[in-house]
C-alpha positions as CSV (number, residue, x, y, z in Angstrom):
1,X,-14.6,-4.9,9.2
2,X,-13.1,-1.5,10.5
3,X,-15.4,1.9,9.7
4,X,-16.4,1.6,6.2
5,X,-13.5,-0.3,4.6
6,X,-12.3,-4.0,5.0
7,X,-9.0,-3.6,6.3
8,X,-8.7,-7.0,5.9
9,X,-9.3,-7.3,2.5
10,X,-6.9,-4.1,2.1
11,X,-4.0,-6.2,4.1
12,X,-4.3,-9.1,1.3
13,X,-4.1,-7.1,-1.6
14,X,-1.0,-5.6,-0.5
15,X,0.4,-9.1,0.6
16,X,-1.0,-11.0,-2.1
17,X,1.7,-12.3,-4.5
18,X,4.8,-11.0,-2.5
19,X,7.6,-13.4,-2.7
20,X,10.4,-13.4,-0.1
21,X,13.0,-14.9,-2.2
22,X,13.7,-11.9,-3.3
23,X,14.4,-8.8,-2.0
24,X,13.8,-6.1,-4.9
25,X,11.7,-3.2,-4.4
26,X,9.7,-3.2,-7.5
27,X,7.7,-6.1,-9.0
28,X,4.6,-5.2,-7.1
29,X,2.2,-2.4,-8.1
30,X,-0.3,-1.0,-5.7
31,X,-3.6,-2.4,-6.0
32,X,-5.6,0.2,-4.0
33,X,-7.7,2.8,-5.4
34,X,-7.7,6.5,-4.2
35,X,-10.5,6.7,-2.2
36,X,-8.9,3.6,-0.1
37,X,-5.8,5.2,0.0
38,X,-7.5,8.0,1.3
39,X,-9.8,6.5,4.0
40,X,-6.5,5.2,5.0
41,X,-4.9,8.3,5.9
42,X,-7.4,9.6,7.6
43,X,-8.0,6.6,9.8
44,X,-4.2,6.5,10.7
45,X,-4.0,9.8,11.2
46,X,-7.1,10.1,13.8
47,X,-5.1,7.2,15.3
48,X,-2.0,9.0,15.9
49,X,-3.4,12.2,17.2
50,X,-4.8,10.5,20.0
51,X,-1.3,9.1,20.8
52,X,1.3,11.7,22.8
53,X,3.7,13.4,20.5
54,X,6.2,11.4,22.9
55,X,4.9,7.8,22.9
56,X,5.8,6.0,26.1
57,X,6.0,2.6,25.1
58,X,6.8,-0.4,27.4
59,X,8.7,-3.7,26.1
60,X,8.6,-6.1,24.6
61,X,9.4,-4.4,21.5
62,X,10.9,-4.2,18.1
63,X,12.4,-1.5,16.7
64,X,12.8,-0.6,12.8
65,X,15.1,2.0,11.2
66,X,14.7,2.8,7.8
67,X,12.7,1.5,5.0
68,X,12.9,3.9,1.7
69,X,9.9,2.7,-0.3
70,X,11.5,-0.8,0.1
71,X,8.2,-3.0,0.1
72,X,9.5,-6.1,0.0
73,X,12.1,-5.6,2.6
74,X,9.3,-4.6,4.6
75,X,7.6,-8.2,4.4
76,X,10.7,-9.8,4.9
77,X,11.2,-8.0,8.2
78,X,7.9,-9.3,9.2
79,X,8.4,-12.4,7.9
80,X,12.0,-12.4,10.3
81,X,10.3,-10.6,13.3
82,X,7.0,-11.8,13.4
83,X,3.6,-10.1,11.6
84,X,1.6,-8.5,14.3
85,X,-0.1,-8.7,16.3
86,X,2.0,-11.8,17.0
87,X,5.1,-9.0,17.3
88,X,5.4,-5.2,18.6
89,X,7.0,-3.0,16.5
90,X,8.2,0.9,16.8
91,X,9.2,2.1,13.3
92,X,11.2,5.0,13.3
93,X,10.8,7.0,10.3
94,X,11.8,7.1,6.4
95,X,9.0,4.9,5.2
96,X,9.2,6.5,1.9
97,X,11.4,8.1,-0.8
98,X,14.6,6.7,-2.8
99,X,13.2,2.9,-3.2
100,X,10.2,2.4,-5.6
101,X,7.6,1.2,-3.7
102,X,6.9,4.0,-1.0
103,X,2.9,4.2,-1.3
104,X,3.0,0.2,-0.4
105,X,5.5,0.6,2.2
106,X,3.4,3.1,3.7
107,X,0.2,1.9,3.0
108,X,0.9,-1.6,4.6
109,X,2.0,-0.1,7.6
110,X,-1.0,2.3,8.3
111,X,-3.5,-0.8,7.7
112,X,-1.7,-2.8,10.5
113,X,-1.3,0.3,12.9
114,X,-5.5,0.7,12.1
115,X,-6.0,-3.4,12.8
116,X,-3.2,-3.2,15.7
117,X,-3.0,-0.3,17.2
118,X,-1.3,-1.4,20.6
119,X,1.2,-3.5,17.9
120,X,2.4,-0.9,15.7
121,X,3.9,2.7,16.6
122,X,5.1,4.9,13.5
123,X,7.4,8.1,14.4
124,X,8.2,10.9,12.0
125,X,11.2,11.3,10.1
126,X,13.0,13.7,7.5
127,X,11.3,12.0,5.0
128,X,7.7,12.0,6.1
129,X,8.0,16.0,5.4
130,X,6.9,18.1,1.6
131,X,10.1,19.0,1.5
132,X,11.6,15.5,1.1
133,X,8.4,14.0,-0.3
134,X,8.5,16.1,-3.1
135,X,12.1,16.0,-4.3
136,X,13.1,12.2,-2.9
137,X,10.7,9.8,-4.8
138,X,7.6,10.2,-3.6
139,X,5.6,12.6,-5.4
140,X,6.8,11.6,-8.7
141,X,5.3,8.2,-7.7
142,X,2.2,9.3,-7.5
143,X,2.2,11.2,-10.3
144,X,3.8,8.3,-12.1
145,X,0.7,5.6,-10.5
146,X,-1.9,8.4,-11.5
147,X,-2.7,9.1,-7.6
148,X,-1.8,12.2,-7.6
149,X,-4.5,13.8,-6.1
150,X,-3.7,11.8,-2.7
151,X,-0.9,14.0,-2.3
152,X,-2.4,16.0,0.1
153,X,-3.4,13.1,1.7
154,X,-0.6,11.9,2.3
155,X,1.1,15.6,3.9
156,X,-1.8,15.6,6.2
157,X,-0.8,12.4,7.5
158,X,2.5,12.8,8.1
159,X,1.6,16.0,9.7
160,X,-0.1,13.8,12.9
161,X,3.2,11.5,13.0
162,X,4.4,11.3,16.7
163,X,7.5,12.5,17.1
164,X,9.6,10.4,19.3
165,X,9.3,7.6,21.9
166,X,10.4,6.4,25.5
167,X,10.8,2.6,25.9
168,X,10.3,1.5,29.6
169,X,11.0,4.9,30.2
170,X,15.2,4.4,29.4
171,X,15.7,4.2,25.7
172,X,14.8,7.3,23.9
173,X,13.8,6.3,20.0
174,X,13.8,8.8,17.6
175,X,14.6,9.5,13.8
176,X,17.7,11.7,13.6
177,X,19.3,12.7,17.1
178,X,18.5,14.4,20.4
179,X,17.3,18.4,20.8
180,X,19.4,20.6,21.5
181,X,17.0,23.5,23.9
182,X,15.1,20.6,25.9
183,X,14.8,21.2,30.0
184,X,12.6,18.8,29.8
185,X,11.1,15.4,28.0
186,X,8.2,17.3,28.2
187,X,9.2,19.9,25.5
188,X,8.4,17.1,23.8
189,X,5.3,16.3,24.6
190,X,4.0,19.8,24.5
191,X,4.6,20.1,20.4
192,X,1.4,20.5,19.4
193,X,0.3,18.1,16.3
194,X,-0.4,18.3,13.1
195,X,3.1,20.1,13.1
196,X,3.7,21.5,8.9
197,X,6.4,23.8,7.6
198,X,8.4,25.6,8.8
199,X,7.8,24.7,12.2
200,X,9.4,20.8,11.4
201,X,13.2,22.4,10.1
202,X,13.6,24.3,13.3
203,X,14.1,24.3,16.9
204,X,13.3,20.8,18.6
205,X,11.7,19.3,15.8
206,X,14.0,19.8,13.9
207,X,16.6,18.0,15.7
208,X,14.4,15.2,16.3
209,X,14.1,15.1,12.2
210,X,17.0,15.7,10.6
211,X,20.1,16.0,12.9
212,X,23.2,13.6,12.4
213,X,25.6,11.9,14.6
214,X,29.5,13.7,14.2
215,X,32.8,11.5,14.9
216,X,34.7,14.8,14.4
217,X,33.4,16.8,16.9
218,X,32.0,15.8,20.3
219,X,29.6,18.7,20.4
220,X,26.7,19.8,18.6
221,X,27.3,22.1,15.4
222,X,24.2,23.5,14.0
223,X,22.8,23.0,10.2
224,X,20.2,24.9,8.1
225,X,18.0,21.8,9.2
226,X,18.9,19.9,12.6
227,X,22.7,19.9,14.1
228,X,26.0,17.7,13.8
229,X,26.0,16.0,17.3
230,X,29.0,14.4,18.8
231,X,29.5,12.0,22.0
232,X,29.4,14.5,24.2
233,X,26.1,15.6,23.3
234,X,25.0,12.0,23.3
235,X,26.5,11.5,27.2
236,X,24.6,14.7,28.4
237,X,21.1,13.7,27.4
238,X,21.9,9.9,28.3
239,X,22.4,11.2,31.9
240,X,20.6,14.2,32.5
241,X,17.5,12.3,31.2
242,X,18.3,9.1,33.1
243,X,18.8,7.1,30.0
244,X,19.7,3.8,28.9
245,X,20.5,4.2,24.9
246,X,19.2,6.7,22.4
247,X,17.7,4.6,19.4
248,X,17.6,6.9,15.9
249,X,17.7,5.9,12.6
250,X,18.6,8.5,9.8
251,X,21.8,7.2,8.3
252,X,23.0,4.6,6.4
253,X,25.2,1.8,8.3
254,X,26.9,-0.7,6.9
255,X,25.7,-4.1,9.0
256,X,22.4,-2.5,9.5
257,X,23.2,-1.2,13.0
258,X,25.9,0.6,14.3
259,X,26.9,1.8,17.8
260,X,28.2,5.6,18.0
261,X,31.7,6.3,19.3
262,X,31.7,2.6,20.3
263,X,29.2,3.5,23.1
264,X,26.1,1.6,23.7
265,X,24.9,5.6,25.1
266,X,23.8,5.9,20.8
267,X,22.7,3.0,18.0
268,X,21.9,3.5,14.7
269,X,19.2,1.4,13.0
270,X,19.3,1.2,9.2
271,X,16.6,-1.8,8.4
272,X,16.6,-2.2,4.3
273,X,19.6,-3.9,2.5
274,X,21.3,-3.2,-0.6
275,X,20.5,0.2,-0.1
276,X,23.2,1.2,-2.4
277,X,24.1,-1.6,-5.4
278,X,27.6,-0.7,-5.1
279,X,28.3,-0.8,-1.5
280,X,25.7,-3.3,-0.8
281,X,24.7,-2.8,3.0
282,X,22.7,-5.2,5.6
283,X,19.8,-4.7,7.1
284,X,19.0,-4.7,10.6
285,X,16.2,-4.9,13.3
286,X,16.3,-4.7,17.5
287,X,14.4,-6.7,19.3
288,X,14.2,-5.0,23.1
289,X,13.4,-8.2,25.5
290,X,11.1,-7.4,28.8
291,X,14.4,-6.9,31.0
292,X,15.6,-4.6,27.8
293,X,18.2,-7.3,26.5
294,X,19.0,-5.8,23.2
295,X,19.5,-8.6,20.0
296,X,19.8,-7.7,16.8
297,X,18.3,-9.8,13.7
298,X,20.6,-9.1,11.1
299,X,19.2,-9.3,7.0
300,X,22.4,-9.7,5.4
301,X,23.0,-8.0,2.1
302,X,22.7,-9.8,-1.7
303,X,26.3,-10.0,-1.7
304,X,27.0,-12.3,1.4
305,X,23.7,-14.0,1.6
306,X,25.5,-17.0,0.3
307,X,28.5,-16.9,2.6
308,X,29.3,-18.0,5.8
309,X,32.6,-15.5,6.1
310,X,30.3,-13.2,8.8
311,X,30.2,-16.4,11.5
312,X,32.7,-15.7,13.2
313,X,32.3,-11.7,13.7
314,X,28.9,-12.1,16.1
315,X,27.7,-14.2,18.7
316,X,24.5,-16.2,18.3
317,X,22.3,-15.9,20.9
318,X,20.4,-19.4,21.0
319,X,17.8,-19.3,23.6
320,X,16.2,-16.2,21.8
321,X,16.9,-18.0,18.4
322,X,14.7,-20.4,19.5
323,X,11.6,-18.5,21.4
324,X,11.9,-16.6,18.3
325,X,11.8,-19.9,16.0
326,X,8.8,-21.1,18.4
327,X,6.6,-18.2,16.8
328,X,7.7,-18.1,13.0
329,X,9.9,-21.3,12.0
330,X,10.6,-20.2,8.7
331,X,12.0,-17.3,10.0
332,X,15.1,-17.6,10.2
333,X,17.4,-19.2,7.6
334,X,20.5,-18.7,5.4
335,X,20.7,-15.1,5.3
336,X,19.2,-14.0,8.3
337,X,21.1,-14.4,11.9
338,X,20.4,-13.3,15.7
339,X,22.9,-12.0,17.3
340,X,23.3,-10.6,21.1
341,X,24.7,-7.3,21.7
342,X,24.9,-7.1,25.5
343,X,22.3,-5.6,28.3
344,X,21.4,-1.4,27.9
């Protein structure tokens, strides 16, 4: 028992019934009333106020890209990865919005960051804002589950969301891309919290939320929210800031991950699969060793679940194939695979 609520109790209703043969987003409703919802939000967000706006975070790790109201991918990332506080996890933003089970996604995050909270680190991202809430899925969810009135709720929390982290002090994890007007990591750090409207479209935060990576340019264009950012902006923080890798999230990638300009300096972490039915994408997570060896557990797509035509395109990495089957044996089967991607 946690404060005045069974977090517990909360944690198996949201579980209860989920089956990991499949990977749909709907098929589950929320079984949690408003005032639990609620008491939720306002636990979480004490929690993340009392964590630095730039979390410094120290490996063993794993790190999470986005999720879009994908509930069920959600489990099955656990179920790959480990369920804390067996595993460490930094989740990067886009909980909600797009897929149809957002409040779930969310919801079964916040209970394990309130049970775990040395196991479970949430950053903000575009869509943890009202402007994307409202538009991208997850206010008409509410409205749709007759929860409405937790809608504030909800805004408040994402308002207390840190807004980046520092692994071992050398990989620097955020949603969209790196600021443009920083001196210092400690611009960072200095952005007061809870952080609302206008003041997360603009200046720093607003490169940390919405900026996207730019093949066509190696600078940094600027947008009505964020900027374009090219390799050159990606080699300039790396080394002023004395980095290893910048870890965001933001857009969609094809096998789940994707290294910028072929450079290990930038990754991009997608985690949910199928994404979109008619280009079905995988799904991928990054498990950061102690030394920061980077693997990558991949969740393949629908579509080449059942094939074995991918083999041949990645190396398996067996020795952490099999600490990490020592943990979870059912973890790892026909469509998921761990594959090594060199030292950062």
């Amino acid at each position: 028992m946690t404060g005045d609520l069974d977090f517990g109790s909360i944690l198996h209703s949201l579980l209860e019934g989920v089956s990991l043969n499949g990977r749909s987003s709907s098929g589950v409703s929320i079984d949690l009333s408003t005032v639990e919802i609620r008491y939720l939000c306002k636990t979480a967000s004490k929690l993340f106020l009392e964590e630095q706006t730039l979390l410094q975070v120290e490996a063993p790790i794993q790190i999470c890209g986005n999720l879009c109201g994908h509930f069920t991918d959600l489990v099955h990332l656990f179920d790959r990865g480990g369920y804390p506080p067996l595993a460490r996890y930094l989740f990067l933003g886009g909980y909600v919005n797009r897929g149809e089970q957002s409040l779930e996604t969310l919801c079964l995050l916040l209970v394990y960051k309130i049970l775990y909270p040395e196991c479970v680190f949430m950053l903000r991202g575009s869509h943890e804002t009202e402007l994307k809430a409202k538009t991208r899925g997850l206010r008409a969810e509410c409205e749709a589950l007759a929860l409405g009135e937790i809608w504030q709720d909800l805004l408040d929390l994402f308002d207390c969301l840190p807004l980046a982290a520092l692994v071992n002090d050398r990989i620097f994890c955020c949603y969209g891309g790196p600021p443009n007007d920083v001196e210092s990591l400690d611009d960072i750090q200095r952005i007061p919290r809870p952080l609302r409207a206008p003041y997360t479209e603009k200046g720093i935060v607003g490169d940390l939320l919405y900026s996207k990576t730019n093949l066509h340019d190696p600078g940094s264009i600027s947008q009505e929210r964020g900027h374009l950012y090219g390799k050159d902006v990606v080699k300039s923080f790396v080394r002023r800031f004395n980095l290893k890798t910048i870890c965001r999230a933001k857009q969609v990638v094809m096998d789940g991950y994707e290294l910028f300009a072929d450079s290990t300096e930038l990754i991009t972490l997608f985690s949910v699969p199928n994404y979109r039915s008619k280009y079905p994408n995988d799904g991928a997570l990054m498990q950061l060793s102690e030394a920061l060896t980077v693997s990558i557990i991949i969740i393949e797509n629908s579509a080449s679940s059942n094939s074995d035509s991918r083999k041949d395109d990645h190396h398996s990495n067996s020795n952490n194939t099999n600490a990490f089957l020592y943990h979870h044996p059912q973890a790892l089967n026909q469509d998921s695979k761990q594959y090594e991607t060199g030292q950062t």
